[in-house]
C-alpha positions as CSV (number, residue, x, y, z in Angstrom):
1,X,-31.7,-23.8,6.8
2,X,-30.4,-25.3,10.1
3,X,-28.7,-23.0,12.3
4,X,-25.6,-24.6,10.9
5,X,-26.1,-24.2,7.3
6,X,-26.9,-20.4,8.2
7,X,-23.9,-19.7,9.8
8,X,-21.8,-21.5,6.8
9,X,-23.6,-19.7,4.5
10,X,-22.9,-16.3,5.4
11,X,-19.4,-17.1,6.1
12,X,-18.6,-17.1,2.4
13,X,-19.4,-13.7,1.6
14,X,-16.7,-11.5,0.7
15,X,-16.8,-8.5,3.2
16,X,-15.3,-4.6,2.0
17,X,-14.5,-1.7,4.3
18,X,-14.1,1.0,2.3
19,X,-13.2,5.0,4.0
20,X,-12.8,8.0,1.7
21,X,-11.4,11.6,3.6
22,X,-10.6,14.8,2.3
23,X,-6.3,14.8,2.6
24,X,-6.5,18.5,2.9
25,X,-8.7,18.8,5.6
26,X,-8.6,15.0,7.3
27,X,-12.4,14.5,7.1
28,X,-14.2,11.7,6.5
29,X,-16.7,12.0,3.2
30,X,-17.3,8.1,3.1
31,X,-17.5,5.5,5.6
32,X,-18.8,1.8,4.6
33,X,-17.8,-0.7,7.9
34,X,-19.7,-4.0,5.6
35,X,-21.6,-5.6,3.1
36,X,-25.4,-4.6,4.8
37,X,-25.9,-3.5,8.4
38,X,-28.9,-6.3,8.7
39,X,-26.5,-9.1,8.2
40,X,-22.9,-7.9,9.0
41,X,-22.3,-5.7,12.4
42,X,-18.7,-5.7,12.3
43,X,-17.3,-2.7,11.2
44,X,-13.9,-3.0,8.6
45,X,-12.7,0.0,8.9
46,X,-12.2,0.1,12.9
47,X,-10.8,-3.7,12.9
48,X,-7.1,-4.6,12.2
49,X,-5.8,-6.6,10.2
50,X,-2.2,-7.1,7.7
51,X,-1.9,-4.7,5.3
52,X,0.7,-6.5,3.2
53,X,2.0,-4.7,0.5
54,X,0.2,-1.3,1.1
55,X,3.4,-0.6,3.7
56,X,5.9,-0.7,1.0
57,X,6.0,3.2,0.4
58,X,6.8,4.1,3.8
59,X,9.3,1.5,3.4
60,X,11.0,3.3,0.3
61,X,10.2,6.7,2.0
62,X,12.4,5.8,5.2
63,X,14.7,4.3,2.8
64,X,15.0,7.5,0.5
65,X,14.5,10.1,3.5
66,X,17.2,8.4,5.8
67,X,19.8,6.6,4.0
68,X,19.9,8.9,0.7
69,X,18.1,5.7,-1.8
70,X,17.3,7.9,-4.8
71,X,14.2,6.3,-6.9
72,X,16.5,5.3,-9.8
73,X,18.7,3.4,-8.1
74,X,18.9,-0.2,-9.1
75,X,18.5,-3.3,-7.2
76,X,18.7,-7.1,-8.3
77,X,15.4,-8.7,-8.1
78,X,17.1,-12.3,-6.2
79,X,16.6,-13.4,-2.5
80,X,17.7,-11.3,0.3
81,X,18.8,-12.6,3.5
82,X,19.0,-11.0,7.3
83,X,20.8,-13.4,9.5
84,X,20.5,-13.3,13.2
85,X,23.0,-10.8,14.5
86,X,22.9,-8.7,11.5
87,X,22.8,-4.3,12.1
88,X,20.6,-3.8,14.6
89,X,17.2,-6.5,13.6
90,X,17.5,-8.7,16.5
91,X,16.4,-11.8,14.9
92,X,16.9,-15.6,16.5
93,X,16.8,-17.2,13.1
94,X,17.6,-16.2,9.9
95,X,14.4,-14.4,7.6
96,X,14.7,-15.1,3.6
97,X,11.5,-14.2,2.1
98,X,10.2,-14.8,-1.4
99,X,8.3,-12.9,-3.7
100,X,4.8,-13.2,-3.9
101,X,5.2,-15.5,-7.2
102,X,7.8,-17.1,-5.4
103,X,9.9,-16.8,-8.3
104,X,13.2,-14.1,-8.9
105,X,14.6,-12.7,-12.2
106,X,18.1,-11.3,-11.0
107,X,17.5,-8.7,-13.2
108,X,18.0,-4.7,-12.1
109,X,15.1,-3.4,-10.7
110,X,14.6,0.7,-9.5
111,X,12.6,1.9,-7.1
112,X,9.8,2.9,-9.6
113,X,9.9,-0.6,-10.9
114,X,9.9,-2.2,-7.2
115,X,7.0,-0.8,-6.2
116,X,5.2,-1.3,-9.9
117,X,5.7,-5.1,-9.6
118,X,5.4,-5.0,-5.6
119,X,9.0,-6.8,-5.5
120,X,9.6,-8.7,-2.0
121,X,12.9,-8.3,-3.1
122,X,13.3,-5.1,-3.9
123,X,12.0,-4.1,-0.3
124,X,13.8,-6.5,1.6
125,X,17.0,-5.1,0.2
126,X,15.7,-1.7,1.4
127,X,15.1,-2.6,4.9
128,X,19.3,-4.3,5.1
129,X,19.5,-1.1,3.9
130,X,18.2,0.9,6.6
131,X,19.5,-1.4,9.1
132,X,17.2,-1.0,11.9
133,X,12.9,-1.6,12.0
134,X,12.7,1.1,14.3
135,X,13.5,3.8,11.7
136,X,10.5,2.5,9.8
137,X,8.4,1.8,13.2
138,X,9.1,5.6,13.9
139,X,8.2,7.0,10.4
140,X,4.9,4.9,11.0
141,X,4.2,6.2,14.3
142,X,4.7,9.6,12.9
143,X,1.8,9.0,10.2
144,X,-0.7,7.8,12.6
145,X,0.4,3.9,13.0
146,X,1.3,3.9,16.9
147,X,4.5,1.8,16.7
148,X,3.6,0.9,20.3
149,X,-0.1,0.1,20.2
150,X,-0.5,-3.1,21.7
151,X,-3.7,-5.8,20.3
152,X,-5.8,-7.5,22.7
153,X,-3.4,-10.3,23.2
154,X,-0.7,-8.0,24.2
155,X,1.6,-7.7,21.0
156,X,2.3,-5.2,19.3
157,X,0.3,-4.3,16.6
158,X,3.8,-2.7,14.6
159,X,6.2,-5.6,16.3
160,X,9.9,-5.0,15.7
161,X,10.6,-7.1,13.1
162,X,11.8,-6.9,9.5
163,X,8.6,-8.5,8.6
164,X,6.8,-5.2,8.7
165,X,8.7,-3.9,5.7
166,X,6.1,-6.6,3.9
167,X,3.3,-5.5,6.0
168,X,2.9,-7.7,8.7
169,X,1.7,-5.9,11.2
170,X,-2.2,-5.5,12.3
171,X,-3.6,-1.8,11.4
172,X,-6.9,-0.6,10.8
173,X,-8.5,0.7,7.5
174,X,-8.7,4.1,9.3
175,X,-5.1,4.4,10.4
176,X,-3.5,3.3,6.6
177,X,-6.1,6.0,5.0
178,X,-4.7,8.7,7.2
179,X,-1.7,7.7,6.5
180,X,-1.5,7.9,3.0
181,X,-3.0,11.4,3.5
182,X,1.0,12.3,3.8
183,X,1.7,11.4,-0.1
184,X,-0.8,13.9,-1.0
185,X,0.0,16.7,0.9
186,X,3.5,17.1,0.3
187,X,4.9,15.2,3.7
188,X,1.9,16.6,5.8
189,X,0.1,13.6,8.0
190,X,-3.6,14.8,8.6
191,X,-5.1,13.0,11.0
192,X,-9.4,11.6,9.9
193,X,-12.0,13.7,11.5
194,X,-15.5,12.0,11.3
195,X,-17.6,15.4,12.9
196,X,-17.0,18.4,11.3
197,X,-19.0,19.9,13.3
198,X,-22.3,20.4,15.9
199,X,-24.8,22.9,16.1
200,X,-27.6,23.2,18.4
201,X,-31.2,24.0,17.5
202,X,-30.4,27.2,17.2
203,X,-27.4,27.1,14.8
204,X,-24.9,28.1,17.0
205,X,-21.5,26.0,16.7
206,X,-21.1,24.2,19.8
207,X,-18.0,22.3,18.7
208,X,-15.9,22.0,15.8
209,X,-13.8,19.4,15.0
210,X,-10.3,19.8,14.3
211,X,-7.7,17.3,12.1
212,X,-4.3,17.4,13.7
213,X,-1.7,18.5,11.1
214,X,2.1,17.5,11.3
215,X,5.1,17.4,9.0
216,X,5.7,13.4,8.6
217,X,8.4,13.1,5.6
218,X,10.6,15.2,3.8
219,X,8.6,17.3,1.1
220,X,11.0,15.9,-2.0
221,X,10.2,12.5,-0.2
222,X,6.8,12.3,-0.2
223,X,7.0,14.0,-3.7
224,X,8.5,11.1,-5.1
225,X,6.6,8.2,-3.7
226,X,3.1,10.2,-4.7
227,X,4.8,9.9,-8.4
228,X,5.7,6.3,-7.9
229,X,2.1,5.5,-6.9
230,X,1.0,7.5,-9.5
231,X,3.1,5.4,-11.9
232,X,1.7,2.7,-10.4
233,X,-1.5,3.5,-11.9
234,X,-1.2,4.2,-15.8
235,X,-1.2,2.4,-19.1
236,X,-0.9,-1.6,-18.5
237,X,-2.6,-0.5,-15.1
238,X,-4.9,2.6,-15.9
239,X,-8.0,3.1,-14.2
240,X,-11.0,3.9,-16.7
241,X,-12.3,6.9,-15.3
242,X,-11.1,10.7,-15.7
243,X,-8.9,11.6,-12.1
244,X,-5.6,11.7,-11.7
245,X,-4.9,8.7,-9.6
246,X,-2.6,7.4,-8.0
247,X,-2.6,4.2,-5.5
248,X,-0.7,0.7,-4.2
249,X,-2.3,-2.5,-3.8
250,X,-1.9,-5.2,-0.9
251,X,-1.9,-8.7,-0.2
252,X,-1.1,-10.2,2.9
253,X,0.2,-14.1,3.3
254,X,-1.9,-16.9,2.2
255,X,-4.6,-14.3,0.1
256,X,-6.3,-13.8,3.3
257,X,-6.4,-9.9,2.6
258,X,-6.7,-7.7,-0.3
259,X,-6.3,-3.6,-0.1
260,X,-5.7,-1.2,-2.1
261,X,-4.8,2.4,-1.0
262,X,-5.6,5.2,-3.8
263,X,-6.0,8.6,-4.1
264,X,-7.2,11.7,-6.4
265,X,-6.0,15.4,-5.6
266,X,-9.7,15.5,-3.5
267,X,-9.3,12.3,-1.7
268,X,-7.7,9.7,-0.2
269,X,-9.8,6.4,-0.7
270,X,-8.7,2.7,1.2
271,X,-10.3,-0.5,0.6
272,X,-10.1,-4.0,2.7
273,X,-11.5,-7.2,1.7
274,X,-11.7,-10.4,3.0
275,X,-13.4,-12.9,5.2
276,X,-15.0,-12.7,8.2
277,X,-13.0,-14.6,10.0
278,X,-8.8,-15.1,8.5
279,X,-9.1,-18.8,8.1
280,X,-11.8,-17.8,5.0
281,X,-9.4,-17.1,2.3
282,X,-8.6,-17.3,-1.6
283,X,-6.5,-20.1,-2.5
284,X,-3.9,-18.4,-5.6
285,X,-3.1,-15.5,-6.2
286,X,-4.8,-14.9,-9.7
287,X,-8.2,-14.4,-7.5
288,X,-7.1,-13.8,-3.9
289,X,-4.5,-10.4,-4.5
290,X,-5.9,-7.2,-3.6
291,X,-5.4,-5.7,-7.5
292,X,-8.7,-8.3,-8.0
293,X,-10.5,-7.9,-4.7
294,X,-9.9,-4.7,-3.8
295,X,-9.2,-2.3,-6.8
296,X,-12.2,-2.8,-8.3
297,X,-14.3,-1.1,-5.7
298,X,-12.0,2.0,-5.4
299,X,-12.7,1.9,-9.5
300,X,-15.9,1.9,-9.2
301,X,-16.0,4.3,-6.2
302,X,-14.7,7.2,-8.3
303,X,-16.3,6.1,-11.5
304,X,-19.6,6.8,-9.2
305,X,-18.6,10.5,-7.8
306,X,-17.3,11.4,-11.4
307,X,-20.9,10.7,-12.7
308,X,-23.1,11.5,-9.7
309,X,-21.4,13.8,-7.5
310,X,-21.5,17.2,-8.2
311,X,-18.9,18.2,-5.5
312,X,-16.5,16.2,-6.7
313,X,-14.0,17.7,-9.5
314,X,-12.3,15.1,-11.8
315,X,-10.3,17.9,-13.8
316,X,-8.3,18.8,-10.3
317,X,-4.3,18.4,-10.3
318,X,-1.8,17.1,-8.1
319,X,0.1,20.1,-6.2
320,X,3.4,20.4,-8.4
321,X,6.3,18.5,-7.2
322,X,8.9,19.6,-5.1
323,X,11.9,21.4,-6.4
324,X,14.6,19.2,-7.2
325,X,12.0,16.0,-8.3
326,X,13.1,16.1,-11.9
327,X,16.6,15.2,-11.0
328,X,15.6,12.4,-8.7
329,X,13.5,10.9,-11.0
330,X,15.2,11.1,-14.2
331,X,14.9,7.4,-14.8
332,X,12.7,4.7,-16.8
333,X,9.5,4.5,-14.7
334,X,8.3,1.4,-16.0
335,X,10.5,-1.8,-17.5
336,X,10.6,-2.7,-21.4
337,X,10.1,-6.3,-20.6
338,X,8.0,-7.7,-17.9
339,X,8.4,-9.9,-15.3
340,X,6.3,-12.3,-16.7
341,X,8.5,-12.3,-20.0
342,X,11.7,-12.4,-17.7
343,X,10.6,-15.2,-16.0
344,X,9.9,-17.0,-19.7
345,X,13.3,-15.3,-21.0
346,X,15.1,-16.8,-17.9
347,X,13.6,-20.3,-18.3
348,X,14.4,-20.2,-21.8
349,X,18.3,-19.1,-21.2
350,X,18.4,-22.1,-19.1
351,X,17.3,-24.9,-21.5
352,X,19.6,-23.5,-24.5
353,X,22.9,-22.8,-22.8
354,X,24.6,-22.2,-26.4
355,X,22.2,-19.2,-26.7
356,X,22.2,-17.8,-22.9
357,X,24.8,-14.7,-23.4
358,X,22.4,-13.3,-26.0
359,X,19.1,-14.2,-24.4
360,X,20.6,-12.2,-21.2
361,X,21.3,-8.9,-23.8
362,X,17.7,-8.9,-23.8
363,X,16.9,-10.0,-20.4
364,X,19.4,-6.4,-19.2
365,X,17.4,-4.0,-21.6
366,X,15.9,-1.4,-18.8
């Protein structure tokens, strides 16, 4: 192989990150920064990139925690606009996105159905809602995403901008681990911790490493969204092993980058994947979206401690919810039809006009 043909070659691997921590106590049990140390120096966890749909949570928490959004509470699944001049965004031209299929039922859509189907929509409509990015930027910052970290060219890495509610914004596998740590703990951020400790020959502790602890989000908050993500992760969507799991997939524009962000009672696991460089990418979104790239491996990582590890307990529980949580969340988790059958349901409305009103009974069941 030329020098050339080498370089092209290894440039179509597929390269992971994947960090596991203990929520409870913030420290690290697995760190993989590539594919194979020989080949691949650069470590995934430590770099930044978008983390896409992974930052929708935090979106719904500020949403729930500041403007009083209860998880079933319905929104219509159509386009949302913010025009320049609108509450307090600050853009210069107007921002309309799509959903990732590019496609929109108008049909009612609650929280727990949002982030099931990962709804553009549903999460645009959440951030008119709040008004303002810096409410989000400041729950971020709170969970370990500096809102005013800067990258090497000088921009921040959390810019203000409604396009973070969709997750563009650069942030390392590290930082989104720790900050899921919040969901599990009941609204407490822990901070990773890679040393536990150091002793020296003789045993004695000459340092001890320490997790910073802090209440990030209402307890009934972060109640919630650890039940949505939980939801996220059952019957069409069940994993195959024993845990209780819960978790949120992410892709960012253009399938550059897959994630997804689970967890068990034990752990908190996060998983990149991508190319090496962001031009290397997927070109649909049947192979390129992180449930596909990235889910697997946070499958398999579990599958592999359930069988092997024998400090790891798959019969461990969630802590029990918050009081009040039943009353919040007193609604259909998942939807009797769907989207896909919308979508077909819509299309079909339109072509037979005589039979719309009764095709759209269906369409409304929830």
């Amino acid at each position: 192989m030329s020098p050339m043909d080498s370089v092209m070659y290894h440039l179509k691997h597929l390269q992971a990150g994947l960090l596991a921590l203990d929520p409870k106590t913030g420290l690290v049990k697995a760190w993989v920064g590539g594919l194979d140390y020989r080949f691949f120096k650069y470590d995934h966890v430590t770099s930044v990139r978008q983390v896409g749909s992974t930052v929708k949570p935090f979106v719904y928490a500020a949403a729930m925690q500041y403007k009083d959004i209860k998880p079933c509470q319905y929104f219509t699944d159509m386009p949302y606009t913010i025009k320049p001049g609108e509450a307090k965004f600050e853009l210069s031209e107007e921002w309309k996105p799509d959903n990732s299929t590019e496609n929109f039922t108008y049909n009612p859509y609650n929280l727990y159905h949002g982030l099931l189907y990962s709804k553009n929509s549903i999460t645009v409509r959440l951030m008119k809602e709040l008004g303002d990015v810096e409410i989000l930027r400041t729950l971020l910052d709170k969970i370990g995403i500096e809102k005013d970290k800067k990258l090497l060219n000088g921009q921040l890495a959390v810019p203000n901008a409604p396009a973070v509610c969709l997750g563009a914004m650069d942030v390392s596998l590290f930082d989104m681990v720790g900050a899921y740590t919040t969901f599990v703990n009941k609204g407490v951020y822990s901070k990773p911790v890679i040393i536990q400790r150091i002793e020296d020959r003789y045993g004695r502790i000459i340092y001890n490493g320490f997790s910073p602890k802090r209440v990030a989000m209402d307890p009934l908050t972060a109640s919630a969204i650890s039940d949505m993500l939980q939801n996220n992760c059952k019957r069409n969507f069940a994993f195959k092993f024993k845990s209780k799991a819960g978790g949120k997939t992410g892709t960012t524009n253009d399938f550059v980058d897959g994630w997804f962000l689970g967890f068990t009672p034990s752990l908190v696991v996060g998983v990149w994947t991508g190319g090496e460089e962001r031009y290397i990418r997927f070109t649909n979104l049947d192979d390129g979206q992180g449930f596909v790239t990235a889910r697997p491996l946070f499958e398999k990582y579990i599958t592999a401690l359930e069988k092997k590890s024998t400090q790891y307990d798959p019969k461990l529980s969630f802590p029990t919810p918050d009081s009040g949580m039943k009353a919040i969340t007193n609604c259909s988790h998942y939807k009797v039809i769907y989207p896909k059958e919308e979508r077909r349901l819509r299309q079909l409305a339109d072509e037979n006009p005589d039979k719309r009103d009764s095709i759209m009974k269906v369409l409304h069941v929830n």
